[in-house]
Chimera marker file (.cmm) of the C-alpha trace (Angstrom):
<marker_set name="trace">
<marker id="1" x="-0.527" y="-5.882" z="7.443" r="1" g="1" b="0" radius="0.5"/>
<marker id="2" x="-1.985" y="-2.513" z="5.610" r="1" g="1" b="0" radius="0.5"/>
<marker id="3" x="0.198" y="-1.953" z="2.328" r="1" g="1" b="0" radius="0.5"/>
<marker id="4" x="-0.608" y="1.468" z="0.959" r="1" g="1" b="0" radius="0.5"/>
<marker id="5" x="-0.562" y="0.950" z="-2.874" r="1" g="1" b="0" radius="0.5"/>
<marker id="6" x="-1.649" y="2.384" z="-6.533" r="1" g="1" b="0" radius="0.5"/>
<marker id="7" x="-5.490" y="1.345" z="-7.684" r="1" g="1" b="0" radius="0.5"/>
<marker id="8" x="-3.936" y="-1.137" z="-10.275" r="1" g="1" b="0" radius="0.5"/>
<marker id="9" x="-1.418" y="-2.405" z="-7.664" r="1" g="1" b="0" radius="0.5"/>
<marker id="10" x="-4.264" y="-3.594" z="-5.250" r="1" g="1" b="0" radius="0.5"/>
<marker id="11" x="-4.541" y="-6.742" z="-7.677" r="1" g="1" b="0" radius="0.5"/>
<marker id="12" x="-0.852" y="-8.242" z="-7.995" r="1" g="1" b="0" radius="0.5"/>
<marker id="13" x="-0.321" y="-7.295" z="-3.936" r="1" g="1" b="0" radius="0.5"/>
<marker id="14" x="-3.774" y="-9.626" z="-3.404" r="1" g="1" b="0" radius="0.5"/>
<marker id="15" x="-1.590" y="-12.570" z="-5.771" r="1" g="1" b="0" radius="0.5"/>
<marker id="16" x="1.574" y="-11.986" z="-4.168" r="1" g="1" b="0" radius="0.5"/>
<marker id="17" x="0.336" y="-12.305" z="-0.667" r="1" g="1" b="0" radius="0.5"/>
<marker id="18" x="-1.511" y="-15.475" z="-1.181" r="1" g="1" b="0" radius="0.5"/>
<marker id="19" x="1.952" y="-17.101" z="-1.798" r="1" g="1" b="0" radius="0.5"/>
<marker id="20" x="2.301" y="-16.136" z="1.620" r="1" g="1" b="0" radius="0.5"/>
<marker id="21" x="-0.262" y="-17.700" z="3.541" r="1" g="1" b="0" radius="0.5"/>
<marker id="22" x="-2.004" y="-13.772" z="3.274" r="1" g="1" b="0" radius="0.5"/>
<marker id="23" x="-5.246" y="-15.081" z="1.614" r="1" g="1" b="0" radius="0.5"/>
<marker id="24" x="-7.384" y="-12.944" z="2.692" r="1" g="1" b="0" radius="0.5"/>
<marker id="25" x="-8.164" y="-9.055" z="2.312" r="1" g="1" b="0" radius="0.5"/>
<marker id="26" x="-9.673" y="-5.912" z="2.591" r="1" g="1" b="0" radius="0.5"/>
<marker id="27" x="-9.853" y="-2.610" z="0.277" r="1" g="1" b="0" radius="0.5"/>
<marker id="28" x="-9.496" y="0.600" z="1.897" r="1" g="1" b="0" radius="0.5"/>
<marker id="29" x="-9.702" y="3.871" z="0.344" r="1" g="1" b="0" radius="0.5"/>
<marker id="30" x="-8.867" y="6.619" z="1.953" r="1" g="1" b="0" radius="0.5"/>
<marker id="31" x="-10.934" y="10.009" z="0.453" r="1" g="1" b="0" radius="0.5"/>
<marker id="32" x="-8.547" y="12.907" z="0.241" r="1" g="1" b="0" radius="0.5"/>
<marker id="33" x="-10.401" y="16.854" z="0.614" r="1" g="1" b="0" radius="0.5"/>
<marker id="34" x="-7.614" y="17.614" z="-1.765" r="1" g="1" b="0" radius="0.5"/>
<marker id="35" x="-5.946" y="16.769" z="-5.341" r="1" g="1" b="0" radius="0.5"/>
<marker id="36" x="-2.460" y="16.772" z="-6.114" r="1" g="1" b="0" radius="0.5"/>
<marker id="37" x="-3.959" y="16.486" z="-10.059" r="1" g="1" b="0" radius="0.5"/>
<marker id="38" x="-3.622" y="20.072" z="-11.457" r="1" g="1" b="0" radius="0.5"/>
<marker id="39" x="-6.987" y="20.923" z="-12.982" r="1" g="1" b="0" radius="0.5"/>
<marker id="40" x="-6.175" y="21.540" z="-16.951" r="1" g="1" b="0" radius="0.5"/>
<marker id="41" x="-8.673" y="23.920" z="-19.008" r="1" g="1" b="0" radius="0.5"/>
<marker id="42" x="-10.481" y="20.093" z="-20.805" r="1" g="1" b="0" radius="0.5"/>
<marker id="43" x="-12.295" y="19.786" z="-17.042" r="1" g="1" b="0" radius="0.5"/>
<marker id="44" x="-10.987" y="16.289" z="-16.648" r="1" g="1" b="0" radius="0.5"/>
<marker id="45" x="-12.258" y="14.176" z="-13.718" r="1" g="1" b="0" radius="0.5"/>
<marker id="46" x="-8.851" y="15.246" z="-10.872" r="1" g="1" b="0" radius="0.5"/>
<marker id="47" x="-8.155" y="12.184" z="-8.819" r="1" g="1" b="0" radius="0.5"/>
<marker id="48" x="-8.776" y="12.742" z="-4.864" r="1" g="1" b="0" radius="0.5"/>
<marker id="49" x="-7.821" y="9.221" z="-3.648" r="1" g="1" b="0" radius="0.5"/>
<marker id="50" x="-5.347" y="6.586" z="-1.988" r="1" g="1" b="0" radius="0.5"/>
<marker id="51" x="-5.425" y="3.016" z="-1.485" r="1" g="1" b="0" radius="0.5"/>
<marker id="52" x="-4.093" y="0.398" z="0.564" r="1" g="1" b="0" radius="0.5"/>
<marker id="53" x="-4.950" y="-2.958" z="1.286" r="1" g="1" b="0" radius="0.5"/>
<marker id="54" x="-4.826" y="-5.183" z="4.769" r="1" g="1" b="0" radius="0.5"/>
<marker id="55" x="-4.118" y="-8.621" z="4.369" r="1" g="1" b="0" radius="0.5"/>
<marker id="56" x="-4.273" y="-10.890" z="7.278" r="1" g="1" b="0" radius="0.5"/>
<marker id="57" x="-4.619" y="-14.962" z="7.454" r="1" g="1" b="0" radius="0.5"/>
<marker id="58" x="-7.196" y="-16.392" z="8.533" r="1" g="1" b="0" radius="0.5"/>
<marker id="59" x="-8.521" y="-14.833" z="11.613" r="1" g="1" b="0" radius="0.5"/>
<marker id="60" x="-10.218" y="-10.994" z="11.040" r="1" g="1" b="0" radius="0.5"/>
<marker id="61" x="-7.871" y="-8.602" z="12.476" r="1" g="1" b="0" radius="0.5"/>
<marker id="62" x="-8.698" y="-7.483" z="15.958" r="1" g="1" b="0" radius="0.5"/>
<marker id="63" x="-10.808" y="-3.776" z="15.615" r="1" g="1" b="0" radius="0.5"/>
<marker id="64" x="-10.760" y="-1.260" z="18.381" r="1" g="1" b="0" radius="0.5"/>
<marker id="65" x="-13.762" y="0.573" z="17.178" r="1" g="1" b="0" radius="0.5"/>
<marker id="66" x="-16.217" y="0.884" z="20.695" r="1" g="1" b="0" radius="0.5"/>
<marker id="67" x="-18.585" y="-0.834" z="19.441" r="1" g="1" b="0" radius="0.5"/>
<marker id="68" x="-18.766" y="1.536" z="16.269" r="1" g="1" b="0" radius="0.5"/>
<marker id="69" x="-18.537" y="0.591" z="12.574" r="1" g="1" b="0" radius="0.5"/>
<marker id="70" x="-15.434" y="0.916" z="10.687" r="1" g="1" b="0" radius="0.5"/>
<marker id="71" x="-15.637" y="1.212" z="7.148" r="1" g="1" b="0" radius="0.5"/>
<marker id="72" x="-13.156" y="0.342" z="4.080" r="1" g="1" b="0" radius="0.5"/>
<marker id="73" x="-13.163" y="4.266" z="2.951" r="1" g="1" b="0" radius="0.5"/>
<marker id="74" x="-11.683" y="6.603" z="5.219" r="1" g="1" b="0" radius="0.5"/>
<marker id="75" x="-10.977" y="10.644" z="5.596" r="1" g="1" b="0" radius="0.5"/>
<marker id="76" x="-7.484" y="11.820" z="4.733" r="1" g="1" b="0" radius="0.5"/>
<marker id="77" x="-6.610" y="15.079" z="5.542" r="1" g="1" b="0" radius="0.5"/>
<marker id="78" x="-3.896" y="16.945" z="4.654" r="1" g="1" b="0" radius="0.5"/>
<marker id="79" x="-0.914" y="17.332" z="7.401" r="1" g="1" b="0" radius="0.5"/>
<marker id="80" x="-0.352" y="20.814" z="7.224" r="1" g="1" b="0" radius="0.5"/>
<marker id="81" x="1.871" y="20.655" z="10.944" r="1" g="1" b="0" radius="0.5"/>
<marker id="82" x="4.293" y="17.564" z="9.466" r="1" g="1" b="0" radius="0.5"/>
<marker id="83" x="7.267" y="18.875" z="7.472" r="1" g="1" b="0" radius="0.5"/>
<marker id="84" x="7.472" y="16.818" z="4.284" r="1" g="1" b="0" radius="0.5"/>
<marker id="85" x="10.200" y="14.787" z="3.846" r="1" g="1" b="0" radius="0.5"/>
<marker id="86" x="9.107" y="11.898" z="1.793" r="1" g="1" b="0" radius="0.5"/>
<marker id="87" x="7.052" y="12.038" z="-1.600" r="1" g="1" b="0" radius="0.5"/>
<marker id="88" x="4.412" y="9.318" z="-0.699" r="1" g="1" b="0" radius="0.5"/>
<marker id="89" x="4.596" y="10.214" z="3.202" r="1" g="1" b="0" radius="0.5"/>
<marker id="90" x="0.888" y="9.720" z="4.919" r="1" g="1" b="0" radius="0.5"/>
<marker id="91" x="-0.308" y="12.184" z="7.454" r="1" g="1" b="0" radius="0.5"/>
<marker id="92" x="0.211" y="11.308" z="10.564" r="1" g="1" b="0" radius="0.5"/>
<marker id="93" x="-3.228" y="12.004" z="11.967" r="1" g="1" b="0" radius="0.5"/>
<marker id="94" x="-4.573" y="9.029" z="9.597" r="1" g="1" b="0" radius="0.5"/>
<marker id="95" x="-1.782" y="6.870" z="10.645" r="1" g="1" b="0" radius="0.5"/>
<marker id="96" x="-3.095" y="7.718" z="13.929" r="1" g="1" b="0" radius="0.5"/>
<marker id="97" x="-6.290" y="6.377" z="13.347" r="1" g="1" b="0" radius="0.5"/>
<marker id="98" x="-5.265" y="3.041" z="11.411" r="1" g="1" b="0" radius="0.5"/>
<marker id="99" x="-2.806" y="2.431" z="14.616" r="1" g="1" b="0" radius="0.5"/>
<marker id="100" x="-5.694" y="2.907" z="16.982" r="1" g="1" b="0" radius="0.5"/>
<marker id="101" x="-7.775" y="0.867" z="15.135" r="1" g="1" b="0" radius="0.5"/>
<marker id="102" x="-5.644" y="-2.103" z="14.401" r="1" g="1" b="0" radius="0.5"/>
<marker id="103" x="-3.612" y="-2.421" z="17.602" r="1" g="1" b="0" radius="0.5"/>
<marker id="104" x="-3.485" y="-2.350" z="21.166" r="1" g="1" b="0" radius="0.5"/>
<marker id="105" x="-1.404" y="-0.077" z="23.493" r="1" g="1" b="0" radius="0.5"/>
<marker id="106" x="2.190" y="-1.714" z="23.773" r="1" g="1" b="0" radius="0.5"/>
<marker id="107" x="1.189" y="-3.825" z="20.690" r="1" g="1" b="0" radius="0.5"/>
<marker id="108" x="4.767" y="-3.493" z="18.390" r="1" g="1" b="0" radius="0.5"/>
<marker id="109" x="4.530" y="-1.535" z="14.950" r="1" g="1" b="0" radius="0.5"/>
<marker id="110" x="7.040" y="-2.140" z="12.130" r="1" g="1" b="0" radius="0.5"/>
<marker id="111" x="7.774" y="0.002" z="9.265" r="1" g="1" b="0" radius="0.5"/>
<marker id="112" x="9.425" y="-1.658" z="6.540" r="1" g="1" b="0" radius="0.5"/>
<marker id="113" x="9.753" y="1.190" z="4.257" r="1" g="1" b="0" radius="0.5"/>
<marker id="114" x="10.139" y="4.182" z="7.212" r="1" g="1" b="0" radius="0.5"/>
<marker id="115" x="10.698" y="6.573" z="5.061" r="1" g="1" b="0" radius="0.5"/>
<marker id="116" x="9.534" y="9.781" z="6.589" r="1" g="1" b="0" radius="0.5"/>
<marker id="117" x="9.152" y="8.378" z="9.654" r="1" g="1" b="0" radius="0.5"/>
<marker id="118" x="5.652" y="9.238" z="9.600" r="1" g="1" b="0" radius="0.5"/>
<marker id="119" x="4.203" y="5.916" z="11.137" r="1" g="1" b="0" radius="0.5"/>
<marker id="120" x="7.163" y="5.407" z="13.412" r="1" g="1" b="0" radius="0.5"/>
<marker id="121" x="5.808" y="9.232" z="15.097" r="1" g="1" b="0" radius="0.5"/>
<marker id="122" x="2.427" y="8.002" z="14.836" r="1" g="1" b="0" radius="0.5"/>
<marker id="123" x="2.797" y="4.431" z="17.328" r="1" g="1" b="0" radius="0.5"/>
<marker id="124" x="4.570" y="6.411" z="19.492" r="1" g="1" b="0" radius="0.5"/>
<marker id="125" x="1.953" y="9.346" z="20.336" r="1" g="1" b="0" radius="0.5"/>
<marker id="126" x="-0.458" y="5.985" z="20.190" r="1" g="1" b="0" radius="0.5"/>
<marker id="127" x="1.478" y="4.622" z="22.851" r="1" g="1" b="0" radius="0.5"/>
<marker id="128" x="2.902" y="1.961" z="20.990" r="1" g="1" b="0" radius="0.5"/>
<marker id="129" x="6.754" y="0.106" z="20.356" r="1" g="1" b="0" radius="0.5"/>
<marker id="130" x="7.668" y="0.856" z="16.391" r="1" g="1" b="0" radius="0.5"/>
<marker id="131" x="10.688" y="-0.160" z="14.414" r="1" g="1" b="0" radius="0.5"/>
<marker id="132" x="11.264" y="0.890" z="10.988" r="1" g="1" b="0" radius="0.5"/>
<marker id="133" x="13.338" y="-0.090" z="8.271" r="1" g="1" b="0" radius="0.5"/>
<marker id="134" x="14.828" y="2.563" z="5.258" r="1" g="1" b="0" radius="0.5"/>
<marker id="135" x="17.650" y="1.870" z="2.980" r="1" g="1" b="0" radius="0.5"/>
<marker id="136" x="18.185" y="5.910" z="2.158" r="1" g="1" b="0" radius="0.5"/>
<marker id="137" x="20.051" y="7.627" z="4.500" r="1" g="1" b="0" radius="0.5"/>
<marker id="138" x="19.047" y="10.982" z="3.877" r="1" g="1" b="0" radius="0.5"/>
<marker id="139" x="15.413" y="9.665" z="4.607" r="1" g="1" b="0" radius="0.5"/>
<marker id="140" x="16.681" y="8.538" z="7.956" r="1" g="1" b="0" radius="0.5"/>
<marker id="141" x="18.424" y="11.444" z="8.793" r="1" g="1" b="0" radius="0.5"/>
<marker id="142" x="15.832" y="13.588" z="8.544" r="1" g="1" b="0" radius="0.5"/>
<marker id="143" x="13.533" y="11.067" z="9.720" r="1" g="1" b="0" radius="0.5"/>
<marker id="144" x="15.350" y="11.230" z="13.459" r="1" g="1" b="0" radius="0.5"/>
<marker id="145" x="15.406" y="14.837" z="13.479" r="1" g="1" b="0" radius="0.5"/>
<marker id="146" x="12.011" y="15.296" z="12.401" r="1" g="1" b="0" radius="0.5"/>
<marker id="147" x="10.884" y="12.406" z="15.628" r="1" g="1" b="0" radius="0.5"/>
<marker id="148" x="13.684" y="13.557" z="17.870" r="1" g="1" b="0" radius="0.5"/>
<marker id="149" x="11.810" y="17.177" z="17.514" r="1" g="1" b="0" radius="0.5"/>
<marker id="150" x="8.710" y="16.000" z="18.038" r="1" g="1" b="0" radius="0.5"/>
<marker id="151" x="9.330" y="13.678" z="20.542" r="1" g="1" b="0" radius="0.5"/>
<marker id="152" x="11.411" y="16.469" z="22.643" r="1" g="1" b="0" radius="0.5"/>
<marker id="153" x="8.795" y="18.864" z="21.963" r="1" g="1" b="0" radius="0.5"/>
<marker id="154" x="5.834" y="16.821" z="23.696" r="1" g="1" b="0" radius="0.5"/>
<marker id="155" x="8.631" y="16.022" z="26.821" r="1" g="1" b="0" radius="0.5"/>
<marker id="156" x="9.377" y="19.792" z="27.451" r="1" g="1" b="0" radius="0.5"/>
<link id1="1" id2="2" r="1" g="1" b="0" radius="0.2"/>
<link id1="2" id2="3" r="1" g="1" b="0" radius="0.2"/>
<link id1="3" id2="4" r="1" g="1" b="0" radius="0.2"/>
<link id1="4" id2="5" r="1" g="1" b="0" radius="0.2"/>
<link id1="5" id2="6" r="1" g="1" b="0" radius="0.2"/>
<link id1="6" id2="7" r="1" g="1" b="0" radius="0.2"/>
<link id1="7" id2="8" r="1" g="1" b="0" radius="0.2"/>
<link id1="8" id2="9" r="1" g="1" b="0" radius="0.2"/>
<link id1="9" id2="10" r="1" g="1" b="0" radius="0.2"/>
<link id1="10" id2="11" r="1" g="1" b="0" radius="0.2"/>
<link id1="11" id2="12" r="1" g="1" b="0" radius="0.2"/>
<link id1="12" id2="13" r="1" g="1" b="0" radius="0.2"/>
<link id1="13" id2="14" r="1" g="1" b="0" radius="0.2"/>
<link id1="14" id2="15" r="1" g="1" b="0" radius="0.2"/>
<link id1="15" id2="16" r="1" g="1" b="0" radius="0.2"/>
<link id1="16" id2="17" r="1" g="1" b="0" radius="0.2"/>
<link id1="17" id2="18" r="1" g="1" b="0" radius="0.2"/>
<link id1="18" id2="19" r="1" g="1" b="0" radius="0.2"/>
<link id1="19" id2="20" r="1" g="1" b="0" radius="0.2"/>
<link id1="20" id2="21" r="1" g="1" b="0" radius="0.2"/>
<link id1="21" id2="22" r="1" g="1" b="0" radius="0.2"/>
<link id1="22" id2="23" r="1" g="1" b="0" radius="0.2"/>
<link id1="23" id2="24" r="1" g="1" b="0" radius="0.2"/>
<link id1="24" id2="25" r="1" g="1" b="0" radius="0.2"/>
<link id1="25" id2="26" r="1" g="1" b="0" radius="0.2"/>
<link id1="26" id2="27" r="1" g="1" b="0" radius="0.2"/>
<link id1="27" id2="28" r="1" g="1" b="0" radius="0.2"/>
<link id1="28" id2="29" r="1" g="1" b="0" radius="0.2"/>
<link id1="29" id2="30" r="1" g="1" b="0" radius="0.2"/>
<link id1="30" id2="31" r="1" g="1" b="0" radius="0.2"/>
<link id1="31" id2="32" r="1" g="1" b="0" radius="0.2"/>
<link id1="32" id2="33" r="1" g="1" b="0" radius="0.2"/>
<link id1="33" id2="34" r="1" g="1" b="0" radius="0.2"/>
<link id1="34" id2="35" r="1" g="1" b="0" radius="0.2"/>
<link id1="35" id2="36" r="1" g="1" b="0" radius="0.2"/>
<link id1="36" id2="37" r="1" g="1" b="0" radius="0.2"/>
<link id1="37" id2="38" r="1" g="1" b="0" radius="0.2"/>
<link id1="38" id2="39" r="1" g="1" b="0" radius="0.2"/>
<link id1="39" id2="40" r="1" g="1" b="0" radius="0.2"/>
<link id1="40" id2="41" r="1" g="1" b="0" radius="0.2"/>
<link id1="41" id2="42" r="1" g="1" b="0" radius="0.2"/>
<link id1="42" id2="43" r="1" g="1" b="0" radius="0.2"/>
<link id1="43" id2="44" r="1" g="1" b="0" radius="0.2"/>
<link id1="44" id2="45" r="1" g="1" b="0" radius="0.2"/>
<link id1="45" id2="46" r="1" g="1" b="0" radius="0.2"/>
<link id1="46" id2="47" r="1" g="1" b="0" radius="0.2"/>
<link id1="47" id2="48" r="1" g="1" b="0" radius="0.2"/>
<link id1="48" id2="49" r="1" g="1" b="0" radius="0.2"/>
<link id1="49" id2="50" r="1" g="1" b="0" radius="0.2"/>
<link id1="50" id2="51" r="1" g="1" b="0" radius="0.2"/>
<link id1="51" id2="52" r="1" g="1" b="0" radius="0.2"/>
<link id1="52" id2="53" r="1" g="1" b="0" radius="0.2"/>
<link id1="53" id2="54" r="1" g="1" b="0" radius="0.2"/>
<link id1="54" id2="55" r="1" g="1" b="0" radius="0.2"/>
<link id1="55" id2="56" r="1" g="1" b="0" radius="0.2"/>
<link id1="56" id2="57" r="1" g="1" b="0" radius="0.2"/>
<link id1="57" id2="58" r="1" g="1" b="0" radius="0.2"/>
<link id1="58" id2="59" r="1" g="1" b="0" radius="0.2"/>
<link id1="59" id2="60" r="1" g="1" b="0" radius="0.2"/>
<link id1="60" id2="61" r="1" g="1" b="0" radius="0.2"/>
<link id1="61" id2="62" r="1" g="1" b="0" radius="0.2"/>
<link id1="62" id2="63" r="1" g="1" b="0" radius="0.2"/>
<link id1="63" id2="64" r="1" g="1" b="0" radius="0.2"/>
<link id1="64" id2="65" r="1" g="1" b="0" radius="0.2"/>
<link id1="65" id2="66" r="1" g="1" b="0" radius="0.2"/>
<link id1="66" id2="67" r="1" g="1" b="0" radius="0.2"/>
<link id1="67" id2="68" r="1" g="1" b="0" radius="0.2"/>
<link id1="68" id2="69" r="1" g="1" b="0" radius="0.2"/>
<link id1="69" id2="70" r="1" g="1" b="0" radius="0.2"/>
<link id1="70" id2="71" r="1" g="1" b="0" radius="0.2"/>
<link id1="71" id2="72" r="1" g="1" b="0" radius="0.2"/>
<link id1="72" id2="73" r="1" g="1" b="0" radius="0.2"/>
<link id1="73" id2="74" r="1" g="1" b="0" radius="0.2"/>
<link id1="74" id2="75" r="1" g="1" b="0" radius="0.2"/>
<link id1="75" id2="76" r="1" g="1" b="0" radius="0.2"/>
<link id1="76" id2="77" r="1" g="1" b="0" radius="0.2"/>
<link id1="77" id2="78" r="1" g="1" b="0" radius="0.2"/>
<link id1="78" id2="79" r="1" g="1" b="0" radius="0.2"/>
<link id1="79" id2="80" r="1" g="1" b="0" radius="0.2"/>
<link id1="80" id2="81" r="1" g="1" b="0" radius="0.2"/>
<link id1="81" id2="82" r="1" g="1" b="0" radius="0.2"/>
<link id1="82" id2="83" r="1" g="1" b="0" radius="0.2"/>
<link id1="83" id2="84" r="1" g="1" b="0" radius="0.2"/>
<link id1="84" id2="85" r="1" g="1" b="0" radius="0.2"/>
<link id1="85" id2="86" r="1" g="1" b="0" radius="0.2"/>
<link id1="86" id2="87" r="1" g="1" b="0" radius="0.2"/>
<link id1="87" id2="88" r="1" g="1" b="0" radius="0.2"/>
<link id1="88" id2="89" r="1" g="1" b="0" radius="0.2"/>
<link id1="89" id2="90" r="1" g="1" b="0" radius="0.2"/>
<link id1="90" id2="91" r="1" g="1" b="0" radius="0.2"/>
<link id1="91" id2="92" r="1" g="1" b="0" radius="0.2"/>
<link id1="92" id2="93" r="1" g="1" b="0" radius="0.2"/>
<link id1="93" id2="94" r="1" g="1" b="0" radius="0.2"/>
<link id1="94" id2="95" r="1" g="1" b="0" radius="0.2"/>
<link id1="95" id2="96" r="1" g="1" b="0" radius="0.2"/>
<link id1="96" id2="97" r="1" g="1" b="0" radius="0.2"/>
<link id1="97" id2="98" r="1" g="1" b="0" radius="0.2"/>
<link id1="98" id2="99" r="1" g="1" b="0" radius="0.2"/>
<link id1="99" id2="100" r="1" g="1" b="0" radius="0.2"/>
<link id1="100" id2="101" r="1" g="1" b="0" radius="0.2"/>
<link id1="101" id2="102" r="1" g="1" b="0" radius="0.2"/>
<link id1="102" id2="103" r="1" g="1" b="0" radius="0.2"/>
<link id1="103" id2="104" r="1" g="1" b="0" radius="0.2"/>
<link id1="104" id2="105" r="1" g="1" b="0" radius="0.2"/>
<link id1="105" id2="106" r="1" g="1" b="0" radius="0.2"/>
<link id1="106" id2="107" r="1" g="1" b="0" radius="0.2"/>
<link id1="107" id2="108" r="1" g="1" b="0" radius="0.2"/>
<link id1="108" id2="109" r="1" g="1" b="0" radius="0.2"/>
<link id1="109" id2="110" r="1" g="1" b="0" radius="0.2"/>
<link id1="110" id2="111" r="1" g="1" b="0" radius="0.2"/>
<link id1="111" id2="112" r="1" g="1" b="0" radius="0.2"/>
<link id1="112" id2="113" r="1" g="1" b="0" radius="0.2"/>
<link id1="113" id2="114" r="1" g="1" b="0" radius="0.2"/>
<link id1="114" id2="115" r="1" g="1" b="0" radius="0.2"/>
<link id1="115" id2="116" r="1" g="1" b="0" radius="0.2"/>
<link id1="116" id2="117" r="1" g="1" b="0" radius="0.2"/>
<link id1="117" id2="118" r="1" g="1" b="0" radius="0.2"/>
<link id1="118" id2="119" r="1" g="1" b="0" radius="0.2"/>
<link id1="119" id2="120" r="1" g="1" b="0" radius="0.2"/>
<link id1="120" id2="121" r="1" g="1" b="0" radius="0.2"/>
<link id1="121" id2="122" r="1" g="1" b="0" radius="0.2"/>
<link id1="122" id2="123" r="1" g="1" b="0" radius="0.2"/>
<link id1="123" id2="124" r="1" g="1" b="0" radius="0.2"/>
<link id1="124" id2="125" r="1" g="1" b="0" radius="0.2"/>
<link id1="125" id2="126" r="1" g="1" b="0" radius="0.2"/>
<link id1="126" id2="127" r="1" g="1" b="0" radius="0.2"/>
<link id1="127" id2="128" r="1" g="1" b="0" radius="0.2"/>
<link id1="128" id2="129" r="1" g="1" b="0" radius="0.2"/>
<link id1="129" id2="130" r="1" g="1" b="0" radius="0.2"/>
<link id1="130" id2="131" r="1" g="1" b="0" radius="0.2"/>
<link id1="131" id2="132" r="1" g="1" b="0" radius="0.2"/>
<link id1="132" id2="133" r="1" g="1" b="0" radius="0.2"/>
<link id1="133" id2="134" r="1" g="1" b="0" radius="0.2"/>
<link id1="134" id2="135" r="1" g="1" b="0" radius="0.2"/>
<link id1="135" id2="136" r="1" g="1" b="0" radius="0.2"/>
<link id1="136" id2="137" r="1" g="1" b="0" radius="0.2"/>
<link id1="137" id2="138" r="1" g="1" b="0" radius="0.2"/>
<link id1="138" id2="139" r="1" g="1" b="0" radius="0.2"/>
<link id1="139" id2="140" r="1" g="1" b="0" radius="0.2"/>
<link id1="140" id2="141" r="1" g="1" b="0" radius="0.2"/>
<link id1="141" id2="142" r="1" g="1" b="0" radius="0.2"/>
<link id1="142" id2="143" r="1" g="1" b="0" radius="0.2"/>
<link id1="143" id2="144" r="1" g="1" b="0" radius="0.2"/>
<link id1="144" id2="145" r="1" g="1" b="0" radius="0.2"/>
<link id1="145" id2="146" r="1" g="1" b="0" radius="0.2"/>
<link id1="146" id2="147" r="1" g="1" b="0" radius="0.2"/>
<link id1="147" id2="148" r="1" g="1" b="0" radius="0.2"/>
<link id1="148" id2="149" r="1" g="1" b="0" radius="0.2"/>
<link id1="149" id2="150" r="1" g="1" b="0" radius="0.2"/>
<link id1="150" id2="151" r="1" g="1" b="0" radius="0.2"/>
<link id1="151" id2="152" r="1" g="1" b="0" radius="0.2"/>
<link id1="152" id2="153" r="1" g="1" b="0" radius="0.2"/>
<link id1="153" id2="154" r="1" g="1" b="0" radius="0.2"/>
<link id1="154" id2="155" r="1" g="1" b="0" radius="0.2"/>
<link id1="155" id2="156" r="1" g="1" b="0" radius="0.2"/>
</marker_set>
């Protein structure tokens, strides 16, 4: 399970999940060539990244990496192509990459805050099943449009 998180959240989701059998973890960070800090005239250090955490069990999770190193900090770029929909919506290029890391064609992807959609897009140009799961509507109404759109648009 990757939960996307604050820096000072990454502690109390580590707690919480070993009340769930979740005991153990990995950081990721995920380096941004961008800041959404605005730069004030004091030249204050501007914040460039996001983090999330994967919890599993026991067992690693299974890595489709070729043979290659994966490491805990990753490149996000910004989604340019995506219309945003959602405030804390990911790029869909790096949900890409942590779907083609982490799972297996066919393998089942659920979204339990959908939101934009984003990672629901993402499994399927991976080539995988995904569910999601959003409690506003007007996030799932544009949410289908946005996937019906780009769904149609890769058929035709």
């Amino acid at each position: 399970m990757i939960v996307f998180c604050e820096f000072e959240q990454q502690f109390e989701l580590i707690q919480k999940a070993k009340e769930y059998g979740l005991n153990n973890y990995i950081n990721l960070i995920f380096r941004k060539n961008f800041s959404a800090q605005v730069l004030k005239s004091n030249m204050r250090i501007v914040g460039n990244c996001e983090y999330a955490i994967l919890l599993y069990r026991e067992k690693l999770p299974k890595f489709n990496n070729d043979g290659r190193m994966i490491f805990n900090c990753l490149e996000w770029r910004k989604d340019t192509k995506t219309p945003k929909i959602h405030p804390t919506q990911k790029p869909i290029s790096l949900l890409e990459n942590l779907i083609q890391i982490f799972t297996d064609k066919n393998d089942v992807v659920i979204d339990p805050v959908a939101g934009s959609g984003s990672v629901l897009l993402a499994a399927a140009n991976c080539g995988r099943k995904a569910y999601g799961f959003e409690i506003k509507k007007e996030f799932c109404k544009m949410a289908k449009e946005k996937i019906f759109i780009n769904v149609c648009k890769k058929l035709f």
